[in-house]
C-alpha positions as CSV (number, residue, x, y, z in Angstrom):
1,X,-0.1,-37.9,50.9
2,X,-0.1,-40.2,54.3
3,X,-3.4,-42.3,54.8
4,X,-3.5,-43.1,58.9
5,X,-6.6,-45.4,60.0
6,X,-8.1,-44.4,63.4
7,X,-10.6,-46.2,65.5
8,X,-13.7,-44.2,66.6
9,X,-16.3,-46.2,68.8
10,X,-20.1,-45.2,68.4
11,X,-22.6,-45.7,71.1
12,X,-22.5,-45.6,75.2
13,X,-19.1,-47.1,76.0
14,X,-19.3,-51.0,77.2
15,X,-22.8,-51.2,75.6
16,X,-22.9,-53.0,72.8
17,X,-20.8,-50.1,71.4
18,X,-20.0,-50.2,68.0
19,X,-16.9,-49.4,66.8
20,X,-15.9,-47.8,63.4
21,X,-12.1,-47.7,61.3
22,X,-11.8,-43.7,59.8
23,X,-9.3,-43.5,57.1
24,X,-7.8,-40.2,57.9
25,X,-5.4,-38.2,54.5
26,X,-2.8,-35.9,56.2
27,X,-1.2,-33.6,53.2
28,X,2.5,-33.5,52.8
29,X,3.7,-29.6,51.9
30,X,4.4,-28.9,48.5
31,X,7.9,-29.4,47.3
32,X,8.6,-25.9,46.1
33,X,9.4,-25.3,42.8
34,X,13.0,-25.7,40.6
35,X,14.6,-22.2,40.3
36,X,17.3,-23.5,38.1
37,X,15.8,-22.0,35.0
38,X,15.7,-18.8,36.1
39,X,19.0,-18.9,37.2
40,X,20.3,-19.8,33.7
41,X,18.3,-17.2,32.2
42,X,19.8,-14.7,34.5
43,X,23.1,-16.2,33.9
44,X,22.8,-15.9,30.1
45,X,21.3,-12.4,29.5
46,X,24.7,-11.1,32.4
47,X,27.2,-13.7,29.8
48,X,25.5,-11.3,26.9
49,X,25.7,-8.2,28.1
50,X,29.2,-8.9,29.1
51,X,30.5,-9.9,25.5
52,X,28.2,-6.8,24.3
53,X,30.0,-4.7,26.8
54,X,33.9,-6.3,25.3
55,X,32.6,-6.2,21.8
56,X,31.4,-2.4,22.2
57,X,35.4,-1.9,24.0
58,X,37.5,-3.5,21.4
59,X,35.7,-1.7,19.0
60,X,36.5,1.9,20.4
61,X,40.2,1.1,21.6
62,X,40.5,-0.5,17.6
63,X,38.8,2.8,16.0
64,X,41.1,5.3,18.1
65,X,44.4,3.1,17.4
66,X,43.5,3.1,13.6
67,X,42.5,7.0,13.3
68,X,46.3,7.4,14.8
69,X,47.7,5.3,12.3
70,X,45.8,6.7,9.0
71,X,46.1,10.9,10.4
72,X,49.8,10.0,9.7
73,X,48.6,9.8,5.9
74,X,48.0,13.5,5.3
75,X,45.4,14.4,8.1
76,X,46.3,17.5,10.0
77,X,44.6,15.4,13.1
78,X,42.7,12.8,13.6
79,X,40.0,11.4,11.5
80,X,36.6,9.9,13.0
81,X,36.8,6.5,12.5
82,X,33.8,4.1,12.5
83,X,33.7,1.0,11.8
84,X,30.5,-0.9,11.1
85,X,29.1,-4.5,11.3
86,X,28.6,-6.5,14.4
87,X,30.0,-8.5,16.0
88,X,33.0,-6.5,16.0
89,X,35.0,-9.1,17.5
90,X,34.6,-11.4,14.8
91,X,36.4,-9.1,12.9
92,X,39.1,-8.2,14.9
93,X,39.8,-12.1,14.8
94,X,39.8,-12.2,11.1
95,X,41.9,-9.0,10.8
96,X,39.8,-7.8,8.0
97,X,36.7,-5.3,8.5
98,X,34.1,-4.7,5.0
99,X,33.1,-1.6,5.4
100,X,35.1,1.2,7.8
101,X,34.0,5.2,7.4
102,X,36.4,8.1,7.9
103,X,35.3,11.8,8.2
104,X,37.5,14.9,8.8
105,X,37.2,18.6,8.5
106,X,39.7,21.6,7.5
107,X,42.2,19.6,5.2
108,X,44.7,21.6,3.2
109,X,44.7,20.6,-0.6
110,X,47.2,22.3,-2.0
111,X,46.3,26.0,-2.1
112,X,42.4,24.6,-1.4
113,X,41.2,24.0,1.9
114,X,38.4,21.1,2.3
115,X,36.1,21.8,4.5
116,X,34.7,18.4,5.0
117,X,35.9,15.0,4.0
118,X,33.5,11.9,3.8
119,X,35.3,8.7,2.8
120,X,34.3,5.1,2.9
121,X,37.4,2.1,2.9
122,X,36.0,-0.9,2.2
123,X,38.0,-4.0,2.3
124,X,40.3,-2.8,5.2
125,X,42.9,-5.4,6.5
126,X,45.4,-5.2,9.5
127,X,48.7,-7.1,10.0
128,X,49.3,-8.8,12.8
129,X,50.0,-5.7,14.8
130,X,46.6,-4.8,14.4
131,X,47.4,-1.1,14.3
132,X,49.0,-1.0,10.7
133,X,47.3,-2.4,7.4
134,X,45.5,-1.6,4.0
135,X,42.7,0.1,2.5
136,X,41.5,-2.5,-0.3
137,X,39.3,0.6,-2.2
138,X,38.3,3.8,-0.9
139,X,35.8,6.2,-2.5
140,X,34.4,9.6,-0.8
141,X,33.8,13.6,-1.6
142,X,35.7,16.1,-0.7
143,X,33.7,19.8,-0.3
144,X,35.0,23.1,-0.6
145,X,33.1,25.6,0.4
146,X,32.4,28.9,-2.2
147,X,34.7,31.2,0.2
148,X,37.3,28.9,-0.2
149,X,37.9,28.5,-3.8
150,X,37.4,32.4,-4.0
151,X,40.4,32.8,-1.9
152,X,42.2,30.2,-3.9
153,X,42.1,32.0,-7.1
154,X,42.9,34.9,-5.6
155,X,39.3,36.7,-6.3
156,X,37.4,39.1,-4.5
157,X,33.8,38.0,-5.6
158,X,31.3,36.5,-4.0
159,X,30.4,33.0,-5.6
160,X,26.6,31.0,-5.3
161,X,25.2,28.1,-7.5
162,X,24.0,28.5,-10.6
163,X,23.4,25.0,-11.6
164,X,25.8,21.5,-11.4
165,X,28.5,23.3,-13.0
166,X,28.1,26.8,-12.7
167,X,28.5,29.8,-10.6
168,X,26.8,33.2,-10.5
169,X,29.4,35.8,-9.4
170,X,28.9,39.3,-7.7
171,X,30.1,41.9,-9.4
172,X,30.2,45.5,-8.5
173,X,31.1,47.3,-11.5
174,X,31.3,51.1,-12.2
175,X,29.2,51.5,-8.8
176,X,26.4,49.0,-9.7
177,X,25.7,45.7,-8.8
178,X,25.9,43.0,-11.3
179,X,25.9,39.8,-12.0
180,X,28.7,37.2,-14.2
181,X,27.8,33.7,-15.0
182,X,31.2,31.6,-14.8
183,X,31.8,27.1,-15.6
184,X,33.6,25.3,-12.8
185,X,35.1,22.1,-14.3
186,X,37.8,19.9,-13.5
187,X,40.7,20.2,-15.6
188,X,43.7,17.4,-14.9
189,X,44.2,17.7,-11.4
190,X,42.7,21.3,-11.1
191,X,39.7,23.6,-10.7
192,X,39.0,25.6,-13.4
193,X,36.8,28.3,-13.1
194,X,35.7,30.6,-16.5
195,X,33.3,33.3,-17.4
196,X,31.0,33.1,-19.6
197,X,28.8,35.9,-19.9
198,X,27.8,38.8,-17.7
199,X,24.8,41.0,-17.5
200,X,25.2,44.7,-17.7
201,X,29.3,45.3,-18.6
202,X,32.1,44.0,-20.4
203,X,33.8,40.4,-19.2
204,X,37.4,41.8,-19.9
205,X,36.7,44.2,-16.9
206,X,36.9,41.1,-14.6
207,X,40.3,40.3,-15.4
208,X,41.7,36.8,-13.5
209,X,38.6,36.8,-11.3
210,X,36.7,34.9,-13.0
211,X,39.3,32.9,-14.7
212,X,41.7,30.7,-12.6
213,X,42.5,28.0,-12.0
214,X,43.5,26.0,-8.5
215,X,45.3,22.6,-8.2
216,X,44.1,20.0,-5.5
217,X,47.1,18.2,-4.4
218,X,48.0,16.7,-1.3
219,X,45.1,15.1,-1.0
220,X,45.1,12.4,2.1
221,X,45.5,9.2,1.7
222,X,46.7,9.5,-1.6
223,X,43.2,10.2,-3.2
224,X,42.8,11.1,-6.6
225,X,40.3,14.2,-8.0
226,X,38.1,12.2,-10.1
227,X,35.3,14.9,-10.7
228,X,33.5,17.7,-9.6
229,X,29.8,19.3,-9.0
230,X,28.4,22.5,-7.8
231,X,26.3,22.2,-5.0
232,X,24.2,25.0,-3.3
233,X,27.3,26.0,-0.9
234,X,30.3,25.1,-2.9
235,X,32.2,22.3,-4.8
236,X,31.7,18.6,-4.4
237,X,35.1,17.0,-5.0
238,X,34.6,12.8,-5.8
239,X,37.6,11.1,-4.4
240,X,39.6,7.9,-4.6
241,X,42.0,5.9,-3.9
242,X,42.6,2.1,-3.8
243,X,45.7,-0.2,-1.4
244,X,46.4,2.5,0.5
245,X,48.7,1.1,3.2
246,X,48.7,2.8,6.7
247,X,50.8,2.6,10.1
């Protein structure tokens, strides 16, 4: 603020006229406010996104290179890779990622085909490449489907659940329709499918049917069969493996 005095003079002028100091208070404009802080919060929240944006990159361009690298292991094409945690970056600068998931369908197994294959690689390190590296552990399932394991053993039936580790078979004997309970179990390497009773006519009519048995083999990545359960569409294979080394 400014304070200016001005004279004023009061009664008839030259008469005894009285005169009188006014102290008058012009306002100076308000200096406007500082932007800068919304500036820098601008600033930041675009720096952010930005390394969001990179991290979210690196992370598919890292993914597709590694599903190249493992479909070499025994994938007929590629797998879906995912890896998970974030920052990504972080571990891209370590070379080492916790926890990477890898899902693929239609896989031969030997005579087997798996319809689906859920695995989880934990422990995953790359060289200095970053394209080729290790698999510290890697556990997963591996389903085949009822269809499937029918055509494996070279039967003709038609298979559904009948608990974790049975199967109710189709039969159509001497023009009726009937019904065979058979075990599924793992046997070394294999499937092993049995009868074990039927309803309505005599097992030996069934001949290999109902007891085969199929290897798994060629599994990817080198998995092993550790064990088995029925589920309501087929056979849950459990899978693993451990320094599985890829690229």
């Amino acid at each position: 603020m400014v304070r200016r005095s001005v004279r004023m003079w009061t009664g008839r002028e030259g008469v005894g006229g009285v005169s009188a100091s006014v102290t008058r208070v012009d306002r100076l404009p308000r200096p406007r406010r500082r932007r800068w802080p919304i500036v820098v919060g601008v600033v930041v929240v675009v720096l952010v996104l930005l390394a969001v944006i990179a991290d979210r990159v690196a992370l598919y361009v890292t993914e597709d290179a590694m599903a190249g690298e493992i479909k070499k292991q025994g994938f007929p094409t590629k797998p879906d890779v995912t890896v998970e945690g974030f920052p990504f970056l972080t571990q891209v600068a370590g070379r080492h990622f916790g926890d990477v998931r890898l899902r693929a369908k239609n896989i031969p197994a030997g005579p087997l085909n798996v319809t689906r294959l859920d695995v989880r690689a934990t422990d995953v390190r790359l060289r200095s490449d970053y394209q080729s590296g290790t698999l510290g552990n890697v556990t997963g399932s591996a389903f085949v489907g009822f269809g499937d394991l029918a055509k494996a053993g070279g039967s003709g039936l038609e298979f559904q659940a009948d608990g974790p580790d049975k199967i109710k078979a189709k039969v159509g004997a001497f023009g009726l329709d009937a019904t065979a309970i058979a075990s599924v179990t793992k046997e070394g390497n294999s499937i092993h499918v049995k009868a074990l009773s039927a309803e309505g006519f005599d097992l030996s009519g069934l001949g290999d049917d109902l007891d085969f048995t199929v290897p798994v083999g060629g599994l990817p990545l080198g998995m092993r069969f550790d064990s088995l359960s029925v589920t309501g569409s087929g056979v849950m294979m459990r899978v693993s493996g451990s320094q599985v080394r890829f690229g």
